[in-house]
C-alpha positions in Angstrom: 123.5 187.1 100.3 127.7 186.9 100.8 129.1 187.0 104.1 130.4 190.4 103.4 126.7 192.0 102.6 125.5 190.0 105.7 128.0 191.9 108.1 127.4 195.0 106.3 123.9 194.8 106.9 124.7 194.1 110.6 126.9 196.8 110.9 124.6 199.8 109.4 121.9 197.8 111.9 124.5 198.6 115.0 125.1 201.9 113.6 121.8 203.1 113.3 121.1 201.5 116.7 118.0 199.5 115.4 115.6 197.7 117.6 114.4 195.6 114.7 116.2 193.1 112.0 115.3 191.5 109.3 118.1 188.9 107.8 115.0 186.7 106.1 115.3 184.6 102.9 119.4 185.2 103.1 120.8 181.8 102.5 122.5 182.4 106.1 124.3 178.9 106.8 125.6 180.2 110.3 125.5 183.5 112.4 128.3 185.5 112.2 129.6 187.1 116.2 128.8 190.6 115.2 125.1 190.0 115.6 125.6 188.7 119.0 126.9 192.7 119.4 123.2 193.8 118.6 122.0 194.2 122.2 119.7 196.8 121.6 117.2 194.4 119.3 113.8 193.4 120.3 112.7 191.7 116.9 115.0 189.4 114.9 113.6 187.5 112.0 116.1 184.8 110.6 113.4 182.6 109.1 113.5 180.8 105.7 117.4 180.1 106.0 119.6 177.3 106.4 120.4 176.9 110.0 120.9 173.7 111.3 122.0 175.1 114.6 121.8 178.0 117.0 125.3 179.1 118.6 125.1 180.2 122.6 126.0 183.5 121.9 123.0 184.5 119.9 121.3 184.2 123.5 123.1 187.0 124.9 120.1 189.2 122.8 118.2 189.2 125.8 115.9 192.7 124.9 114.6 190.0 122.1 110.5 189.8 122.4 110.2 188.5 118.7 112.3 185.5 117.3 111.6 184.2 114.3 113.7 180.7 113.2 111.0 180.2 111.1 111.7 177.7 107.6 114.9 176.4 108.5 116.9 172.8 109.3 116.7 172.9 113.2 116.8 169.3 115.2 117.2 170.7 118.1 116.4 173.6 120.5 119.9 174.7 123.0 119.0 175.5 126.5 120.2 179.0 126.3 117.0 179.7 124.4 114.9 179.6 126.9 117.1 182.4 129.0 115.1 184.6 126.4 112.4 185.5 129.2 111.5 188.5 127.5 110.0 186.6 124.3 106.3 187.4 123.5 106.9 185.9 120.3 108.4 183.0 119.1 108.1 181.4 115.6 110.0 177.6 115.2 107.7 176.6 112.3 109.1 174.6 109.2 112.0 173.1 111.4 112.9 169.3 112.1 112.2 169.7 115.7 111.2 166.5 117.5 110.9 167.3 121.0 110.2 170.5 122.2 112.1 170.9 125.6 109.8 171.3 129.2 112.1 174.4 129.7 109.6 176.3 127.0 107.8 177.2 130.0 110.1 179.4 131.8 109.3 181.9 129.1 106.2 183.2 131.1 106.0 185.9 128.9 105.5 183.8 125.8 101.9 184.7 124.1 102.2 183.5 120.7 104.6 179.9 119.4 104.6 178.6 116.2 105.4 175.1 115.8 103.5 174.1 113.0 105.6 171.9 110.0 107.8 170.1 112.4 107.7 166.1 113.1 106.8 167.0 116.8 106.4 163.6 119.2 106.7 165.6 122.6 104.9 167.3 123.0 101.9 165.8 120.9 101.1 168.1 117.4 97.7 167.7 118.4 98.9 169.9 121.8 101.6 171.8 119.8 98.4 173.2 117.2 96.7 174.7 120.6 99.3 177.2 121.3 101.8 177.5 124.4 98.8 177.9 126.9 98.0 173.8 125.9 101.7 173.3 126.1 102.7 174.6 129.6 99.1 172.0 130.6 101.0 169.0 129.1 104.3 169.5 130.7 102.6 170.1 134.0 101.3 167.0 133.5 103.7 164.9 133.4 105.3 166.6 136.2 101.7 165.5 138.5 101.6 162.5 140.6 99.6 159.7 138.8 96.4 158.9 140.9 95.6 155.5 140.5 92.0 154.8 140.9 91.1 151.2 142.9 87.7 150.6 143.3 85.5 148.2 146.3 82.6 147.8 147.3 81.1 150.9 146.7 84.4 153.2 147.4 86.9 154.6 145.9 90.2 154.7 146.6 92.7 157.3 145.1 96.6 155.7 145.5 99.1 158.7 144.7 102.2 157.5 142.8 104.8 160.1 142.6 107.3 159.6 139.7 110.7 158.9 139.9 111.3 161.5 137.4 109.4 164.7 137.4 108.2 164.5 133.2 108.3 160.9 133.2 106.4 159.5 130.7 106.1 156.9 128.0 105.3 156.0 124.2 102.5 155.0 122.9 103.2 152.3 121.0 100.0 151.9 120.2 98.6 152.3 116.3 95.2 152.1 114.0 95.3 149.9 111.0 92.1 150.4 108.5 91.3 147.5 106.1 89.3 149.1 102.8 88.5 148.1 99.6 85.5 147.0 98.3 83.0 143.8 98.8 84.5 140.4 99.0 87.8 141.1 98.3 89.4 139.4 101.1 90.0 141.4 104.0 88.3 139.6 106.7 90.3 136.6 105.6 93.8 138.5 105.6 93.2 139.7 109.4 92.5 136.3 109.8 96.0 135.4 108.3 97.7 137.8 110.7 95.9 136.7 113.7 97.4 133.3 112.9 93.5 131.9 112.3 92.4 129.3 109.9 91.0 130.3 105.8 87.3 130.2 105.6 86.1 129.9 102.2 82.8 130.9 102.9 83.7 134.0 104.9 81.1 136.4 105.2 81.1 139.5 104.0 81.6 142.3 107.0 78.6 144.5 107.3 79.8 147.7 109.0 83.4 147.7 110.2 84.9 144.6 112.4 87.9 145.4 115.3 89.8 143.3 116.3 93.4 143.3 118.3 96.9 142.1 117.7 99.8 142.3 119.7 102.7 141.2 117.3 105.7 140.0 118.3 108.0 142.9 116.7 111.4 141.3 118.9 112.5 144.9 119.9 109.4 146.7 121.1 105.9 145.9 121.8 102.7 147.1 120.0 99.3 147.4 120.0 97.3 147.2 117.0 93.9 147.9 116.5 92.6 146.4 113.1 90.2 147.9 111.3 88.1 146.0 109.2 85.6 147.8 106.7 82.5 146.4 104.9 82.8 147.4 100.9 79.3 147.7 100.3 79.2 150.8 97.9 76.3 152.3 100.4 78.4 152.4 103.3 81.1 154.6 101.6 79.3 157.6 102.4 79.9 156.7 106.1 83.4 155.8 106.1 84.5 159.4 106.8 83.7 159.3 110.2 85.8 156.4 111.0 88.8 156.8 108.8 91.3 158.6 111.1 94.8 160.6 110.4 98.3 159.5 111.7 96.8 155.6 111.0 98.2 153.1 108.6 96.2 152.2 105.9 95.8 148.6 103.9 94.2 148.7 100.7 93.2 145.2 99.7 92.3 144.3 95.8 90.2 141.3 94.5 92.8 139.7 91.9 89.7 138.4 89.7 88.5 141.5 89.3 89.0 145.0 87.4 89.8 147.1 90.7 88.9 150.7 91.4 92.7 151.1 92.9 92.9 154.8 92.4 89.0 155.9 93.7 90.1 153.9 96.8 93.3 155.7 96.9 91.4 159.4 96.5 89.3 157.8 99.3 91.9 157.2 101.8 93.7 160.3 100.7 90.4 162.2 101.1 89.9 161.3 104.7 93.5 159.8 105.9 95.7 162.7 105.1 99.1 161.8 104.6 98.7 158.4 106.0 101.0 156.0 104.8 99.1 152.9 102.6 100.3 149.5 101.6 98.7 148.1 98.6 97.6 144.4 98.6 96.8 142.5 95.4 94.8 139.9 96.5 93.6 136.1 95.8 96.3 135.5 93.5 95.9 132.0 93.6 92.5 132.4 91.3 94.7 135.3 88.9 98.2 135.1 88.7 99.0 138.4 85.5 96.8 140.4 87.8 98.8 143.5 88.5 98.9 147.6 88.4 100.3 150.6 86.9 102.6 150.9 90.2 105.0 153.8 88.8 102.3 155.7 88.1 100.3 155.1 91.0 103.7 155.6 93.0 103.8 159.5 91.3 100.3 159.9 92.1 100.2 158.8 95.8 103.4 159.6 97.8 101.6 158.0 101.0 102.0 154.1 99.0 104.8 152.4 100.7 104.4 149.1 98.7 102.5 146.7 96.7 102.0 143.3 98.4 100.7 139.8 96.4 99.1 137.7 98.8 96.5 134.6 98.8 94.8 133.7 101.6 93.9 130.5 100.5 97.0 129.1 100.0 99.3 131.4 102.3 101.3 132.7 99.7 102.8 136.3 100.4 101.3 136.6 103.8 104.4 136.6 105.4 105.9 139.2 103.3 103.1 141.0 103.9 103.1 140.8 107.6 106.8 141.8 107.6 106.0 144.9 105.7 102.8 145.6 107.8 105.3 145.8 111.0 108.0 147.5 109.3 105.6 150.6 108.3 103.6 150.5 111.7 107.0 151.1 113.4 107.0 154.7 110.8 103.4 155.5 111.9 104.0 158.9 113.9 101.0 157.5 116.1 103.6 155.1 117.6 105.8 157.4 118.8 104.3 159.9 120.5 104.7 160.2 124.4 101.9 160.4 126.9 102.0 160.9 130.3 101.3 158.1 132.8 98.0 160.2 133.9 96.8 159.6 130.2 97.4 156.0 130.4 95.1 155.4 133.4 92.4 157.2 132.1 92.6 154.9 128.7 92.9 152.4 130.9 89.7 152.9 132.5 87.7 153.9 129.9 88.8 150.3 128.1 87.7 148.1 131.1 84.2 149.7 131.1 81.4 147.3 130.2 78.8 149.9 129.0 79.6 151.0 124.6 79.4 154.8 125.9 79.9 157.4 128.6 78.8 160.4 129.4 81.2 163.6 129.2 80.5 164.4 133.1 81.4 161.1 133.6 84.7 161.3 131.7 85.7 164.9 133.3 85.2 162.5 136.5 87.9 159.7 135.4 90.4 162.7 133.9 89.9 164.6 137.5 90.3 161.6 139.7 93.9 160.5 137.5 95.0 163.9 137.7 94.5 164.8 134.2 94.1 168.7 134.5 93.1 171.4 132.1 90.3 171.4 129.2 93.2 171.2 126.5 94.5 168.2 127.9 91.4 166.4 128.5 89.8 167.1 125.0 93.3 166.5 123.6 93.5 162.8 125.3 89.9 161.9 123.6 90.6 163.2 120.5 93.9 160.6 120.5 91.5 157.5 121.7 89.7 158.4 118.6 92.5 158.2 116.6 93.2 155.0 118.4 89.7 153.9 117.7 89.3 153.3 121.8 86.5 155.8 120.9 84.3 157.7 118.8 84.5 161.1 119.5 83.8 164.2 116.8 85.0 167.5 118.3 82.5 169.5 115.6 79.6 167.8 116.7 77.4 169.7 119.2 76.3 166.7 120.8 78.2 167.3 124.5 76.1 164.9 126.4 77.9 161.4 125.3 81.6 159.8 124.3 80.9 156.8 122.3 83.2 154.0 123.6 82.8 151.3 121.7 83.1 152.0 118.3 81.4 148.7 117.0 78.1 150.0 119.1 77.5 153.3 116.6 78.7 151.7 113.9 76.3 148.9 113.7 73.6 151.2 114.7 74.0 153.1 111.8 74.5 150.3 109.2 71.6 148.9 110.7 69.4 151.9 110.0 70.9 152.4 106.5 70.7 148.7 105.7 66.9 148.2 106.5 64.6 146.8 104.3 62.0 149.2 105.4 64.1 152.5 105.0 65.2 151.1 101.4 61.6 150.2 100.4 60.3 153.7 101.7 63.0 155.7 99.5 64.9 156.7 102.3 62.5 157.9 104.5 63.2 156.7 108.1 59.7 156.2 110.8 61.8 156.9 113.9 58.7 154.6 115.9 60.3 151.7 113.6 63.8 151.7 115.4 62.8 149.6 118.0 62.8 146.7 115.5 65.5 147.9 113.2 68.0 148.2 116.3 67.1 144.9 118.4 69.9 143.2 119.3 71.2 140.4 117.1 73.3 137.4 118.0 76.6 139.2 116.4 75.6 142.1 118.7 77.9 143.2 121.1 75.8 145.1 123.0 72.4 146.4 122.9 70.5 150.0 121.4 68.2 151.1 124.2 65.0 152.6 123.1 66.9 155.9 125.5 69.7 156.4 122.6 67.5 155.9 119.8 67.1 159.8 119.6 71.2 160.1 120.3 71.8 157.7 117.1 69.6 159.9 114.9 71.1 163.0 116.2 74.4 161.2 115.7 73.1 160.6 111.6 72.0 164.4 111.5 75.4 165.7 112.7 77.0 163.5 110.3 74.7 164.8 107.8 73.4 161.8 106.5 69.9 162.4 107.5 67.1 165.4 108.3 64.0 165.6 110.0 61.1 165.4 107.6 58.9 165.9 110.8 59.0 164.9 114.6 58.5 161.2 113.6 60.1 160.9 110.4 63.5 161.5 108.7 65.1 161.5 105.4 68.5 159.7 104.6 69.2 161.2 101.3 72.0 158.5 100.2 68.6 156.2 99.9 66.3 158.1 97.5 64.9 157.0 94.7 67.3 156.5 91.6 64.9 158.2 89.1 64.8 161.8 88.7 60.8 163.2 89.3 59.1 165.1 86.8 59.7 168.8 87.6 59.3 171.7 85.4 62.2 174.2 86.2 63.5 177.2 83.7 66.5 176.4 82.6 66.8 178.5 79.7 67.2 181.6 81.5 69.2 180.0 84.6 72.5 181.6 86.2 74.9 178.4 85.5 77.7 177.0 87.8 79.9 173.8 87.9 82.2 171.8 90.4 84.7 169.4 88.5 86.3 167.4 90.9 89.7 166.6 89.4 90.2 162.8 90.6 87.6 161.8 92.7 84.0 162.7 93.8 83.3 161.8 97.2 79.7 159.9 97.7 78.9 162.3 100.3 79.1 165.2 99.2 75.8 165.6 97.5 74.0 164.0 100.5 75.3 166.3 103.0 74.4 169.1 100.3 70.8 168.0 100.9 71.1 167.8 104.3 72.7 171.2 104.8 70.1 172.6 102.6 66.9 170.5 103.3 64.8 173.3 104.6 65.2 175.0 101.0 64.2 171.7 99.3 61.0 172.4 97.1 58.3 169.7 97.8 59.6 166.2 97.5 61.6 167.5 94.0 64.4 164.8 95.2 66.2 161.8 94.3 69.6 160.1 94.1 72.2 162.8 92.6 69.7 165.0 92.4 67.2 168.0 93.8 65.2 171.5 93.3 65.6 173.9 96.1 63.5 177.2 96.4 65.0 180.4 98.3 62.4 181.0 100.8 64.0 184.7 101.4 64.5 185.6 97.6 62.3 183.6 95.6 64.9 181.8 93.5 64.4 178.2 92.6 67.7 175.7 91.5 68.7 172.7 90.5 71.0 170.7 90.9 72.6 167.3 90.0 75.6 164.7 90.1 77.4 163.2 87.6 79.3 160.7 89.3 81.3 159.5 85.7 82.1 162.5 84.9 82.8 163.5 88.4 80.8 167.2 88.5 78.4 168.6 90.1 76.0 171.3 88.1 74.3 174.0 89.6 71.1 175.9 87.7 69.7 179.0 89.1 66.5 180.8 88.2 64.3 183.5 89.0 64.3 186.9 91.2 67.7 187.5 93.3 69.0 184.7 91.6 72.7 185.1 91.7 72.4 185.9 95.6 70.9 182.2 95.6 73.5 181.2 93.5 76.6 182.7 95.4 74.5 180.8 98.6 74.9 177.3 96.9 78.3 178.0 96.2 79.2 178.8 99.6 77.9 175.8 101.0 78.9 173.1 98.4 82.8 174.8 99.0 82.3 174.2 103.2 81.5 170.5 102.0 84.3 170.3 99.9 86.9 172.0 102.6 85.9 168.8 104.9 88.0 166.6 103.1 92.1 166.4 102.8 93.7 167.3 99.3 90.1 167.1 97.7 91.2 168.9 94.1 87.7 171.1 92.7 87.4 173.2 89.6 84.8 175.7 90.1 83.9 176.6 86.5 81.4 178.8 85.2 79.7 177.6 82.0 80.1 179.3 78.5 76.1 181.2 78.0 76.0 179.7 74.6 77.4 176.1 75.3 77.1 175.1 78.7 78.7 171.5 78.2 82.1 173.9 77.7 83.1 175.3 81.1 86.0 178.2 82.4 87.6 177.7 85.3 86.4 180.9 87.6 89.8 180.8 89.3 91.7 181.3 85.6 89.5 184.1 85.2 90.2 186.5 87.9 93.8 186.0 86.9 93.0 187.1 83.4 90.7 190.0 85.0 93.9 191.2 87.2 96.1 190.8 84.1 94.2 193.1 82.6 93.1 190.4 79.8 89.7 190.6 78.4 89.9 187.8 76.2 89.1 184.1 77.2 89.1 181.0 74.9 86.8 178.3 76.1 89.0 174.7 76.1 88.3 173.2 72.4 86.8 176.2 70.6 87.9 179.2 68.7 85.6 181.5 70.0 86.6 184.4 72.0 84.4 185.5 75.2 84.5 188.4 77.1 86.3 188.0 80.7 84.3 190.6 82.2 81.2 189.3 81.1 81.6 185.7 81.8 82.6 186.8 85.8 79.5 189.3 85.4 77.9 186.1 85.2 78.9 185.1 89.1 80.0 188.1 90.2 78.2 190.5 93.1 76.5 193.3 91.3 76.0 195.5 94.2 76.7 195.9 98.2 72.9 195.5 99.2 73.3 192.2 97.5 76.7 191.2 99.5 75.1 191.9 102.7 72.3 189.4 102.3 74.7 186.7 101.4 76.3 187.6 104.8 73.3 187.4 106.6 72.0 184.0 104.9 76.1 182.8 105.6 75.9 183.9 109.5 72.1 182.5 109.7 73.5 179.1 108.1 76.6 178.6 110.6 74.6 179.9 113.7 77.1 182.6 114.2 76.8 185.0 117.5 77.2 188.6 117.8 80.8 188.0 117.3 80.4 186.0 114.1 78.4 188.8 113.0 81.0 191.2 114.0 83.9 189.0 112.1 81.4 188.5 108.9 81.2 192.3 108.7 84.6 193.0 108.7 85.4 190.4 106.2 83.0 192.3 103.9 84.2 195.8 104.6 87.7 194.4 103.6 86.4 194.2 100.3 88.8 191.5 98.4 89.1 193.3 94.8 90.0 192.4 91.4 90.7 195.4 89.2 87.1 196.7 87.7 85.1 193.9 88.7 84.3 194.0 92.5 84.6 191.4 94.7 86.7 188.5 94.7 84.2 185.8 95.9 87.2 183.1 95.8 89.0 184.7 98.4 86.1 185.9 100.1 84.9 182.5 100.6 88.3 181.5 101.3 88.3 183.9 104.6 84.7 183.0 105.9 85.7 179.6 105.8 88.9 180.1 108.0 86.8 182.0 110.0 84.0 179.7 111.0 86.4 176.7 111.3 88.0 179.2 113.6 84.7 179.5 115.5 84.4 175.9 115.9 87.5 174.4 117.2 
């Protein structure tokens, strides 16, 4: 839009004596003083421009109770914003805001702020995500006196420090580094080169994960690092989910002698880390010089790589150059920079200098209370940070409220222990829970012990994770150990409803594990193994099948018998939740041609087709034409009764309240349509899935 259409628009706006404007998607580079004239407006929407900044004047709007600055090049917030005290609504999204100033509060009025897209350090995203309710807590946090908490012989005494500042506060400076690749290929030994210690040929190879810390000495500032050191063991992969945190910075170490698996470890930390940022090592180059990788390509495949290092830990060589880049990226971590306030320091403090591995959430409220740390938001905001730490293990999904876990190393082992036993292995998975007293007793390289009185806590712990079920009161299954060999089973799969997931790049180890948990109630006898099992629909009567292909990365879905595609539209559901727990996880959902399944469409291509009007679809490879509406026919909902019971099953599944039903009803009478063929199951899906991770934050 020209300058001249701009003040046109603003002019017909004054004459007409609108309340409301809407100068979005205009190009607008600055605001010309003829809007500032506008005093009658209550909603202005300016978003998606190119505003760097906002002139004083445009502050003289004071009827404004909707602002939207939304999508545009703002570093910076002026004071005379916040005379605005009429806001209810104010939209700062997609901007290169930093800090967000204490003076947000004085708009009391404020309901709704969003500050999503923006490299926020103050106040924490974390605290930004929660809304302005979590924000107004933080500030008047760091305006409290720090109480800090010296304890004799049996009392307590509370010293109250006031600040010198009333939002004093501090950075962090303190960041995660995570250590993965597979078995033996050095990483032990290349903490051991940063921490200054002596090569160990004969290192042995981690078994669950190893921390350790470092201070460097960076000259300019000083940091904490927490190192991260994970076992490879192929068995263990499944687990690394829990522990691999955003906002950390990641080391991927490659065994020069051998072919590496650089980009499944790279879908791996993408797949839990997020954006983190990565640095490559190519290890023990001392035993293979030419070893090397496609680094351009992997560079346009995996923004987050911020450089290949060649190292040898037996000889030294590149360790320094390694180290230097190592502190050069921690320095970028966004972890590093964030600023706490001093009450959140003491309660880290605290919860660091306990001797016991875990503590129990009364117990935590207590330390948060007694430093002055006020406010739910604020207290499940700081523990969620010490996870991403790694100070502790904490999992805001899980429903297990009694315990925060504070020493990582403690559940870790626990659960390697259990998973590692010869007894569960030789069993085919099946766990006797009256044998944990020997799997879990303490070792030497034990830090601390597994009372028989958290025995139930750990397997809980497994079941939330879903990595095991209850097969009864004494015994449970950890799918990931099952038998290799798929059982004898007769199952029709002539006549079968047929479904695929293609996972583009990498599928996760987990996923088909936690499929069997999730579902284990459906399973049909002990029709189970590896990458592989046979449910039966207790409500409907259908039976399915289905398996993993790890090579080819797909997952294939057979479905037989009465209300079959009801079953169906079930395991579709649940497999997509699964997926939607992991970041940038690319999935094809394909249905399979009737007459040759091994040829697939993608289900997404073919609603487009259907709303285009199209009904002609050639399948990748072959001549033939299919019928659009017939191959979504083959998936699709046939009528409402059938919908309906899918809810229910859905809202069963997730536990959902009256509310949940409430939410699930309205998604269905929203219908979601594609022109002549019903419901749109992709974005149907896509809703009850915002909805119930809605439910659980």
């Amino acid at each position: 839009m020209t300058n001249e259409e701009l003040l046109k628009k603003i002019r017909r706006a004054k004459a007409s004596r609108a309340t409301a404007l809407n100068l979005s998607k205009k190009g607008i580079t600055g605001l010309p003083p003829e809007l500032f004239q506008l005093t009658r407006l209550t909603v202005l929407n300016l978003s998606n421009n190119q505003l760097a900044t906002l002139p004083p004047e445009l502050f003289q709007l004071t009827n404004l109770t909707e602002l939207n600055l939304g999508g545009n090049q703002l570093t910076a917030l002026p004071p005379d914003l916040f005379e605005l005290t009429n806001l209810t609504m104010l939209d700062l999204s997609g901007n290169q805001l930093t800090i967000l100033p204490p003076e947000i509060c004085q708009l009391t009025k404020l309901k709704t702020l969003y500050l999503d897209d923006n490299p926020l350090t103050s106040p924490p995203p974390e605290i930004a995500q929660k809304g302005i309710a979590a924000i107004r807590q933080y500030f008047a946090a760091l305006k409290e006196p720090v109480r800090i908490i010296i304890r004799g012989e049996g009392n307590v005494f509370i010293h109250h420090h006031h600040h010198s500042s009333p939002a004093e506060d501090q950075p962090l400076n303190e960041v995660k580094v995570l250590l993965i690749g597979d078995g033996a290929a050095g990483k032990t030994s290349l903490v051991k080169q940063l921490l200054g210690e002596a090569f160990d040929q004969h290192e042995d190879t981690t078994h669950g994960i190893s921390i350790r810390g470092w201070q460097p000495d960076t000259g300019n500032q000083q940091i904490k690092v927490n190192i991260w050191d994970f076992g490879g063991q192929e068995i263990m992969h499944a687990t690394h989910q829990f522990f691999l945190s955003k906002r950390s910075l990641y080391v991927l170490v490659l065994d020069g002698r051998k072919d590496e698996r650089a980009e499944y470890w790279l879908r791996h930390i993408e797949s839990f880390g997020g954006d983190s940022p990565v640095l490559v090592v190519l290890n023990k180059q001392d035993t293979n010089h030419s070893f090397d990788l496609d680094r351009l390509a992997l560079l346009r495949k995996f923004p987050g790589i911020k450089g290949f290092c060649r190292t040898s830990c037996a000889d030294g060589a590149g360790i320094a150059r390694f180290r230097d880049a190592l502190l050069k990226e921690l320095a970028q971590v966004p972890m590093i920079g964030i600023r706490w306030p001093q009450s959140w320091f003491a309660v880290k403090q605290r919860l660091e200098q306990m001797p016991q591995p875990y503590i129990s959430c009364e117990e935590y409220g207590g330390f948060c209370a007694e430093a002055g740390v006020a406010g739910e938001e604020n207290r499940e905001t700081l523990v969620d940070f010490l996870h991403d730490l790694g100070v502790a293990v904490h999992f805001r999904e899980l429903e297990l409220k009694d315990t925060h876990v504070l020493d990582p190393k403690w559940v870790t082992a626990a659960v390697y222990k259990i998973i590692n036993a010869k007894q569960v292995a030789d069993s085919g998975g099946i766990l006797d829970i009256s044998s944990l007293t020997g799997i879990l007793r303490r070792q030497a390289e034990d830090a601390h012990d597994f009372p028989a009185s958290k025995h139930r806590y750990i397997i809980e712990l497994m079941k939330q994770f879903e990595l095991c079920y209850d097969l009864d009161k004494q015994r449970a299954l950890i799918p990931q150990l099952l038998p290799v060999a798929e059982p004898d089973f007769s199952f029709d799969y002539a006549s079968s409803l047929q479904f695929a997931f293609l996972y583009e790049d990498f599928l996760p180890l987990s996923v088909l594990p936690r499929f069997m948990v999730k579902l284990h109630k459906d399973i049909k006898g002990e029709q189970r193994w590896r990458t592989g099992v046979v449910l039966q629909d207790k409500d409907g009567g259908a039976q399915a099948a289905v398996k993993a292909d790890y090579e080819k990365r797909r997952i294939s879905l057979w479905v037989s018998g009465p209300r079959r595609k009801e079953y169906l539209h079930f395991l579709w559901y649940s497999l997509r939740e699964i997926n939607a727990s992991f970041e940038k996880l690319r999935v094809r959902e394909r249905v399979p041609m009737p007459d040759d399944p091994e040829r697939t469409a993608d289900y997404e291509t073919l609603l487009k087709h259907a709303q285009r009007g199209s009904d002609i679809y050639y399948a990748e490879g072959s001549d033939k034409e299919y019928s659009v509406r017939e191959l979504l026919g083959l998936v699709q909902p046939e009528e409402e009764e059938e919908t309906l019971r899918l809810l229910r099953k859905i809202d069963k599944q997730t536990d959902a309240d009256e509310t949940g039903t409430e939410a699930f009803n309205s998604l269905f009478e929203l219908k979601p349509n594609i022109a002549g063929i019903g419901l749109n199951l992709n974005e149907w899906f896509r809703r009850i899935l915002a909805f119930v991770k809605q439910k659980r934050k």
